[in-house]
N, C-alpha and C positions, 0 to 999 in steps of 0.2 A: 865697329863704328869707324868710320873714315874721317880724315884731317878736317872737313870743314865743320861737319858736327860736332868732334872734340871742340874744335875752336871757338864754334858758336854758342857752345856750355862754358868754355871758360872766359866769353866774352860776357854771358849773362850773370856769371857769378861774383866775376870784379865790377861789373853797374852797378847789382846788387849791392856788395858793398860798399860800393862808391853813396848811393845811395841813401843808405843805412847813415854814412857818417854826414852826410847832409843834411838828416834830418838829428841825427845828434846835435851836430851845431845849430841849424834853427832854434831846437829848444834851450841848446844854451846861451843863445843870443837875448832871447825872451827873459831868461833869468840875472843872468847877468854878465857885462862885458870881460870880467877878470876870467870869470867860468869860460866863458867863448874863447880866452886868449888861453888861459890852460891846455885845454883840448886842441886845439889848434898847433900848440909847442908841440904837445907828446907827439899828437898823428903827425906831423907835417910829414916828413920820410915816409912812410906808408902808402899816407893818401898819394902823393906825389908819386907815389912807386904804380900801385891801383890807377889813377889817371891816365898816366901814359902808355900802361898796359894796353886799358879797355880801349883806347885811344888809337892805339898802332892796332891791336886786334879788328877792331871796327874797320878800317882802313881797309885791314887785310882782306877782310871778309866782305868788302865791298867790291874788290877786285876781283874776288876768287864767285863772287856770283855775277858778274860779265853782265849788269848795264839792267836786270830782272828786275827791277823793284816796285811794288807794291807802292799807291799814291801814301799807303800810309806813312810810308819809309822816308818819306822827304817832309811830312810833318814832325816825325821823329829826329831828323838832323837839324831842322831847324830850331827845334827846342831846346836839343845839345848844344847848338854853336849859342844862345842868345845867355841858356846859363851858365856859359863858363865865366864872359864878362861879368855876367852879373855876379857870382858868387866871387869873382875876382875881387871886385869893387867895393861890393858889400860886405866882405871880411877886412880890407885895407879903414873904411869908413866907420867900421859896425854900425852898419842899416841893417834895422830890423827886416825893412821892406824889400830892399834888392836880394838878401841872403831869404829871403820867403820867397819871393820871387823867384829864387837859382831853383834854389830848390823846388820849387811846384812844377819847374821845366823839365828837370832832370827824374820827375817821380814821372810827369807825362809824356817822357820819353820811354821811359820805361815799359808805364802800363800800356802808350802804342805799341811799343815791340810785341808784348803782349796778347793784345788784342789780335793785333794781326798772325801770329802764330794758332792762338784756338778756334778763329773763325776765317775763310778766309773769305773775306767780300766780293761780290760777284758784280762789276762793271754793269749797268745799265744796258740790257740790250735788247732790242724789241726781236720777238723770237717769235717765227713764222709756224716753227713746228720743232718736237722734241729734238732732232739731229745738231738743228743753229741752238739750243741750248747747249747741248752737250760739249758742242765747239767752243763754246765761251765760256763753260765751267774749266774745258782742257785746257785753253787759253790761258785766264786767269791762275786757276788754281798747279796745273802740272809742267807749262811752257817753260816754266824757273828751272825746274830742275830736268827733266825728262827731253828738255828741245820739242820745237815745233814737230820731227820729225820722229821723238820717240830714243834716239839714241845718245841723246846727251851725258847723260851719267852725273850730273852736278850732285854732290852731297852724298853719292854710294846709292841715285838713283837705278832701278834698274833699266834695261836696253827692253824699251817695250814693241822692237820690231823683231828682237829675239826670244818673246815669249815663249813659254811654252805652257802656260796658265789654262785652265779651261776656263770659259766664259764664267761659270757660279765661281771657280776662285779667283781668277780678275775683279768679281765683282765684291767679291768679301774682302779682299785686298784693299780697296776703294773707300768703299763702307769703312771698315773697321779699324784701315789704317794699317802700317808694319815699317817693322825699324826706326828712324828719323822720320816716313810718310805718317802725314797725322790722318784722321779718320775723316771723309769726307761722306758718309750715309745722310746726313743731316741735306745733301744738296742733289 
């Protein structure tokens, strides 16, 4: 497994948790303010610790994938940057409404990352004949990591101008997916 996949697991798993305590506090917001300030004492260090992790990770891993990104990807940051304030303000306030609010931004940050990792959306494109899809599926779905040109290598990609694949294993390769390449058969 290479640095950027390790990364991008252990970026998913401190959201995860970041997450998780998010929705902890919501429902102790709902129950009660002293409950909300309890939870809030013990995690503060932690979550604080998780925050700036997934935070600098993200960063990193936006760097180290060089400008690729998925339209989903910037409905994803913009949900992160709206519920930071919001969970800010609505923990300082106890609003029920802006810590609901943090929170539903930060679960639909999530489940886009999500989304867009098990499917990946294919751009709109009027296709004259099988070739011009094929271009727009490589486009879309392999230009990230593979280069336009095949040799990029992003995320432990392999150099697909140094194949030595036969055409049926390139194509189960594609289909079925291997290592960090998720399975594209479905397209």
């Amino acid at each position: 497994m290479n640095t950027f996949n390790i990364l991008s697991k252990a970026h998913m798993v401190l959201v995860l948790l970041f997450v998780i305590s998010m929705l902890i506090k919501t429902i102790l917001i709902f129950k009660s303010n002293e409950q909300f300030d309890k939870y809030r004492a013990k995690t503060k260090m932690p979550e604080m610790l998780v925050t700036i992790l997934f935070l600098v990770l993200g960063i990193v891993l936006m760097v180290m994938k060089d400008g690729n990104f998925h339209p989903l990807f910037y409905m994803k940051l913009g949900a992160v940057a709206l519920g930071i304030p919001l969970g800010i303000i609505g923990a300082k306030k106890h609003s029920k409404a802006l810590i609901t609010l943090s929170f539903l931004c930060f679960f639909g940050a999530y489940g886009l990352s999500e989304v867009a990792k098990k499917k990946a959306v294919v751009q709109e494109v009027e296709v004259q004949d099988a070739s011009q899809l094929g271009i727009a599926l490589y486009k879309v779905n392999c230009v990230p990591c593979h280069g336009e040109d095949g040799k990029k290598g992003l995320g432990g990609a392999s150099d697909l101008s140094a194949s030595i694949l036969s055409e049926e294993d390139a194509k189960n390769v594609i289909s079925k997916g291997r290592g960090s390449m998720a399975p594209y058969g479905g397209q």
